[in-house]
C-alpha positions as CSV (number, residue, x, y, z in Angstrom):
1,X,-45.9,69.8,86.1
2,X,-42.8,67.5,85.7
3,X,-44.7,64.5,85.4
4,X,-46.6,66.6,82.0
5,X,-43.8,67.3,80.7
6,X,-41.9,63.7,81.0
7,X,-44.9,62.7,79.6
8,X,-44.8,64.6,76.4
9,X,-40.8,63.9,76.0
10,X,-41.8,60.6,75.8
11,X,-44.6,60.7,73.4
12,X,-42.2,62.7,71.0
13,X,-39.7,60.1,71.3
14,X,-42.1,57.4,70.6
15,X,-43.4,59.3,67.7
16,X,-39.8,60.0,66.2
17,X,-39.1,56.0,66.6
18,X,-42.1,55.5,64.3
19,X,-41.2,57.6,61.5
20,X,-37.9,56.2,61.6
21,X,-38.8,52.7,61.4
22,X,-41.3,53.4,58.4
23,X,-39.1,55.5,56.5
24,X,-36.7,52.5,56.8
25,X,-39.2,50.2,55.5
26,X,-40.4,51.9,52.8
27,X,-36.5,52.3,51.8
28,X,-35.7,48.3,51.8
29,X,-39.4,48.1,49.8
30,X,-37.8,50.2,46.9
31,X,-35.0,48.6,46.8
32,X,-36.2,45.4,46.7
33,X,-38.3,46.8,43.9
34,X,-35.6,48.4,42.1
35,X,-33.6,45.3,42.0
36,X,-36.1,43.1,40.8
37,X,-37.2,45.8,37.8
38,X,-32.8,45.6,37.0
39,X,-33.0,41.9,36.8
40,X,-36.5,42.4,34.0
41,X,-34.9,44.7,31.6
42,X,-31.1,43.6,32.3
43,X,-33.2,39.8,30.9
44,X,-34.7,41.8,28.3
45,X,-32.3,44.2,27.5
46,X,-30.5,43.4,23.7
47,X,-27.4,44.7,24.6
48,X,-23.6,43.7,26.1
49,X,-24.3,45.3,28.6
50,X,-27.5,43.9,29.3
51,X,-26.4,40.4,29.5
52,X,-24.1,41.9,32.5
53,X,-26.1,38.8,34.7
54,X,-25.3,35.8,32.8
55,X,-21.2,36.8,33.1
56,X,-18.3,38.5,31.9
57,X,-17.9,36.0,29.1
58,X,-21.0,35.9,27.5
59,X,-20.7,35.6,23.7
60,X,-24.0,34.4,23.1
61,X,-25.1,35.1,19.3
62,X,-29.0,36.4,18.5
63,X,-30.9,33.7,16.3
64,X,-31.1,37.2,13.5
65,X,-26.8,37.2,14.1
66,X,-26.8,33.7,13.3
67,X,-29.4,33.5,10.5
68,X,-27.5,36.2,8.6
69,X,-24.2,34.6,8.9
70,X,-25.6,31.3,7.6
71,X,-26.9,33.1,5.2
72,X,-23.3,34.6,4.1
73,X,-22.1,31.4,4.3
74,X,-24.4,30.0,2.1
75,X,-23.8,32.9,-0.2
76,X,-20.0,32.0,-0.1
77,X,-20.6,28.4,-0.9
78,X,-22.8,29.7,-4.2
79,X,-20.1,31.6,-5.8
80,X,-17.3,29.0,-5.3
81,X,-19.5,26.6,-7.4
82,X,-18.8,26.7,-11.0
83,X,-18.8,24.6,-14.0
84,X,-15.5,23.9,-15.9
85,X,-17.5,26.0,-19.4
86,X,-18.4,28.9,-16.6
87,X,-14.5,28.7,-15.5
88,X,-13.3,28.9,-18.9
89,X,-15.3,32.0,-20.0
90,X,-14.4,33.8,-16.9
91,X,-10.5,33.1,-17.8
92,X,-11.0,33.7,-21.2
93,X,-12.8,37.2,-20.9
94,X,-10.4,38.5,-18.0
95,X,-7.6,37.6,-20.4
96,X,-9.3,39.3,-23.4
97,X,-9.5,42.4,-21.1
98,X,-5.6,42.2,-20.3
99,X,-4.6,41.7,-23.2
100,X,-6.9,44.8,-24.7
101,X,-5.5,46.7,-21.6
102,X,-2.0,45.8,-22.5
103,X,-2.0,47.0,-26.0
104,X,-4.0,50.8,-25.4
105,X,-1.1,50.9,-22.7
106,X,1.4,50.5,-25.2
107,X,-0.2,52.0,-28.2
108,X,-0.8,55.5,-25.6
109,X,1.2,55.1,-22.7
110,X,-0.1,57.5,-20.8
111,X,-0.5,57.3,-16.7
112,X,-4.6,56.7,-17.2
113,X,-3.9,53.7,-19.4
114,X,-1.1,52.6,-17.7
115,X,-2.9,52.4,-14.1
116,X,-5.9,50.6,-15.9
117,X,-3.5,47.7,-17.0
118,X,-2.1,47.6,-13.5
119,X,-5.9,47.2,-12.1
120,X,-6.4,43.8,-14.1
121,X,-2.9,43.1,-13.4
122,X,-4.0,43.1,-9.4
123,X,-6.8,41.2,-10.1
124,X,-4.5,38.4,-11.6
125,X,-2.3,38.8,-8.7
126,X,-5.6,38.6,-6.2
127,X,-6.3,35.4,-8.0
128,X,-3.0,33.7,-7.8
129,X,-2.3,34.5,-4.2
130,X,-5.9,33.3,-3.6
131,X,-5.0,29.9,-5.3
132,X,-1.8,29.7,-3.1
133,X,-3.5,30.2,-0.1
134,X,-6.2,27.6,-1.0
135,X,-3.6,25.0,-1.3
136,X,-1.9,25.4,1.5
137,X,-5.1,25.0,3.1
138,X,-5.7,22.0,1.2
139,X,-2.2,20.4,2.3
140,X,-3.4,21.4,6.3
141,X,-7.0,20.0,6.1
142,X,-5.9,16.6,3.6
143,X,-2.8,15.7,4.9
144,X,-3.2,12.3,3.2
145,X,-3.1,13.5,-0.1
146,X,0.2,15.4,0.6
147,X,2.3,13.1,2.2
148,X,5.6,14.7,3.2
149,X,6.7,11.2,4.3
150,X,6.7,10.2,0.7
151,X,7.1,14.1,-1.1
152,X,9.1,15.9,1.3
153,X,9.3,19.4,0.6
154,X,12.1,21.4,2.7
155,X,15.2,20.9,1.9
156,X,16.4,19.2,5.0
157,X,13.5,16.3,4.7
158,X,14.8,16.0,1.0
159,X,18.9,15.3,1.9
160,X,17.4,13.1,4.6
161,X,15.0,11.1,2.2
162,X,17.7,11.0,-0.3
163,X,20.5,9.7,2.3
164,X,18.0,6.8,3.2
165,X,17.1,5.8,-0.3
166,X,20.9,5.7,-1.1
167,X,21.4,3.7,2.3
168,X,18.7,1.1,1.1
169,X,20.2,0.6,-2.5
170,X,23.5,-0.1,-0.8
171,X,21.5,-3.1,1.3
172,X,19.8,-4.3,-1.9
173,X,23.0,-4.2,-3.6
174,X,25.4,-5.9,-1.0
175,X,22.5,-8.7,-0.6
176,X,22.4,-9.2,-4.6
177,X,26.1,-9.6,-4.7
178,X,25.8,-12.7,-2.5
179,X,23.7,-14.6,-5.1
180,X,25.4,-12.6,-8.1
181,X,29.5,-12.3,-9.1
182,X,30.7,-10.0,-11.8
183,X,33.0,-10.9,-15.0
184,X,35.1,-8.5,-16.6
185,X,36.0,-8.6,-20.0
186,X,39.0,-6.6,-20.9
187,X,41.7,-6.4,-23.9
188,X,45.3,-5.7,-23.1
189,X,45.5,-2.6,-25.7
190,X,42.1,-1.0,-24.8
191,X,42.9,2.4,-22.4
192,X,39.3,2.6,-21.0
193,X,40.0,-0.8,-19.5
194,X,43.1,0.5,-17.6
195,X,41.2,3.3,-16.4
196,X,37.5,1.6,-15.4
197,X,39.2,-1.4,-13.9
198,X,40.2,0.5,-10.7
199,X,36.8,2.2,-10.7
200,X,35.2,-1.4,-11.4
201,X,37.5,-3.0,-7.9
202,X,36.4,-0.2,-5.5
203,X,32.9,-0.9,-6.6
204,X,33.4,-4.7,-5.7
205,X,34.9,-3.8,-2.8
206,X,32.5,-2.0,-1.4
207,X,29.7,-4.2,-2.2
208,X,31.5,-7.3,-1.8
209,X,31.5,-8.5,-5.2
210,X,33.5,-11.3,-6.2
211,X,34.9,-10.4,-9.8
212,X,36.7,-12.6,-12.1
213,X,38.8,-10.9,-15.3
214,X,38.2,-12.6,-18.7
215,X,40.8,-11.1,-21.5
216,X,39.9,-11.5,-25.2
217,X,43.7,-11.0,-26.0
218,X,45.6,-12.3,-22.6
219,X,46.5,-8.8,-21.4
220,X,45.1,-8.5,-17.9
221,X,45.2,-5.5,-15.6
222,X,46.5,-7.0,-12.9
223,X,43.8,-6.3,-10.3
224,X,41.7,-9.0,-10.6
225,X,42.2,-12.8,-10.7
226,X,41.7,-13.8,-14.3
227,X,43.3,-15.1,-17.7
228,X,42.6,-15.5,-21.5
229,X,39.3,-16.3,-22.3
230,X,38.2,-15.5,-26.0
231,X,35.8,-18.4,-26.3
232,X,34.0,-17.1,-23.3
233,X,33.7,-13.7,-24.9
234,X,32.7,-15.0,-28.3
235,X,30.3,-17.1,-26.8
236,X,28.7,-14.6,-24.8
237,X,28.6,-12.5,-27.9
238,X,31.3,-9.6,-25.9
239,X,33.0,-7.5,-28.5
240,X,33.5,-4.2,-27.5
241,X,35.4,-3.8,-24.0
242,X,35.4,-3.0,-20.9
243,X,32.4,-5.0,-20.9
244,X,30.9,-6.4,-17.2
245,X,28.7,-9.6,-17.1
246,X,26.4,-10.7,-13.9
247,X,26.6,-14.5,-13.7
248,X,24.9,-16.3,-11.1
249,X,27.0,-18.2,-8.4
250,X,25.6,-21.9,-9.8
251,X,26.8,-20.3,-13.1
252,X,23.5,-21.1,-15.3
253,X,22.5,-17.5,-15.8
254,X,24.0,-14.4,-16.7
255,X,23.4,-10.8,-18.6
256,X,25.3,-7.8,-19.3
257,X,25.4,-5.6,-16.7
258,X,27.1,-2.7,-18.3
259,X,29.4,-1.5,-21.0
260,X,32.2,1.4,-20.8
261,X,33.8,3.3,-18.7
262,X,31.6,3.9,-16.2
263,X,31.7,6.0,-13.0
264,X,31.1,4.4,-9.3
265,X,27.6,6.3,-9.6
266,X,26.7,4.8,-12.4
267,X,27.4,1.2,-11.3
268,X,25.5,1.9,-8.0
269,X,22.3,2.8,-10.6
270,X,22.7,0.1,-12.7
271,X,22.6,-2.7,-9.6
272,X,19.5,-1.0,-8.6
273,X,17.7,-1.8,-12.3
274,X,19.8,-4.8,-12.3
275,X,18.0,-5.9,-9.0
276,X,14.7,-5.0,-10.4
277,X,15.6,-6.5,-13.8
278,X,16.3,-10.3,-11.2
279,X,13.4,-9.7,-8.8
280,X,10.7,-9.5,-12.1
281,X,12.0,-12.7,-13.5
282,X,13.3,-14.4,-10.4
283,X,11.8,-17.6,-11.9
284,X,12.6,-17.5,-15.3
285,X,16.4,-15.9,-16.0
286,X,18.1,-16.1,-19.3
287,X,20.8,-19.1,-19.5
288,X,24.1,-17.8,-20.3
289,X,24.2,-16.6,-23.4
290,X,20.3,-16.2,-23.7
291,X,19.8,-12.5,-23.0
292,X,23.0,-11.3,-24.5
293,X,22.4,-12.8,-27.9
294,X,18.8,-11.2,-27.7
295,X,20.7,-7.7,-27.1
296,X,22.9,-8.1,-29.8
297,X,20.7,-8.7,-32.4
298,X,19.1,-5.7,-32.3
299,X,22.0,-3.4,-32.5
């Protein structure tokens, strides 16, 4: 009786081990199915979320997203072309339309008319802004065409650019003065000759010109080396004082440099043309009395 009964205890158990073991199979079978059906329609799927496999980051455009936005592009490109007659009728009928609006608004001022002025008003301002931001696009994307090397803008770049173009002159000039000394022709009565000739030393001083004082009556200012020298005046064709000659340092050429009372500035522009006026006809300077006569006889 014991032996029947061990017997079936075991047969149950055997059984129950069975049914577990399948139902266990046929759980990793589905799934294994399940997963594989996920991985088809998460590849097929059109949506975010169904490119969940290929990554977090996955911005890939559709060929339809990317035909439509070259199409837009394209578009774009279309309406930015125009011919200069196309450009000027557009101008020309906006402005009639202004101009129209402007005058109902002021004929009848009322808040209608008024607000329809301001709409064409907005479009103008649309425009402008639009242009503005086009060139500052332009001056990012062709830098070479807007050189702030050579064009600064701010106004720091422009004191600096200024401070090194004054800073070169200065060179130039204090390099011109070694080949180049300076006469100046004076008259004991004249008043602007008393005043320019301390002007005239701190200008030689500076730039290390040697000057020599010629008086067309013998009355010297006493801060230069010189003495009486009418014939040198008349020959040069000098009559009005202060008067400053350049003479080269050999003493075969010379010109007027300048005439009056002039300021330190004014000097300092007027060895910069003087430099130019040297460096274009290095070769081929006026003798002493050449160029001066030639200025004379026009005036």
């Amino acid at each position: 009786m014991r032996n029947k009964l061990s017997c079936i205890e075991k047969t149950k158990s055997l059984i129950l081990n069975v049914l577990v073991t399948a139902f266990l199979v046929g759980f990793a079978v589905g799934a294994l199915a399940n997963i594989e059906v996920d991985s088809i329609s998460a590849r097929n799927s059109e949506g975010f979320k169904g490119e969940r496999y290929r990554g977090w980051l996955w911005f890939e455009e559709k060929p339809s997203e990317i035909k439509h936005k070259n199409k837009e592009q394209n578009q774009d490109k279309k309406e930015d072309q125009i011919t200069a007659e196309q450009a000027r009728r557009e101008i020309k009928e906006l402005k009639r339309k202004m101009d129209e609006s402007r005058d109902i608004m002021i004929a009848r001022p009322t808040p209608l008319n008024v607000m329809e002025y301001i709409k064409l008003e907005e479009k103008m301002w649309e425009r402008a802004l639009a242009l503005d931001s086009a060139q500052r696009q332009a001056k990012f994307m062709y830098p070479k065409y807007f050189d702030k090397l050579r064009n600064p803008e701010n106004v720091h770049a422009v004191k600096f650019k200024r401070k090194m173009e004054q800073e070169e002159i200065k060179d130039k000039i204090k390099n011109f003065a070694k080949e180049f000394d300076l006469v100046f022709f004076s008259k004991g009565n004249c008043v602007y000759c008393k005043e320019f000739a301390p002007v005239l030393k701190r200008f030689a001083s500076e730039f290390g010109f040697k000057i020599e004082e010629a008086s067309i009556d013998g009355g010297l200012s006493g801060l230069f080396v010189g003495k009486k020298m009418s014939d040198l005046a008349s020959l040069l064709g000098i009559e009005a004082t202060p008067a400053v000659v350049v003479v080269s340092k050999d003493g075969k050429s010379a010109f007027e440099f300048i005439r009056g009372y002039a300021s330190m500035t004014e000097m300092e522009e007027y060895a910069g043309l003087a430099i130019e006026y040297v460096s274009s006809r290095k070769s081929k300077l006026p003798n002493m009395n050449e160029n001066i006569r030639k200025r004379r006889k026009y005036e």
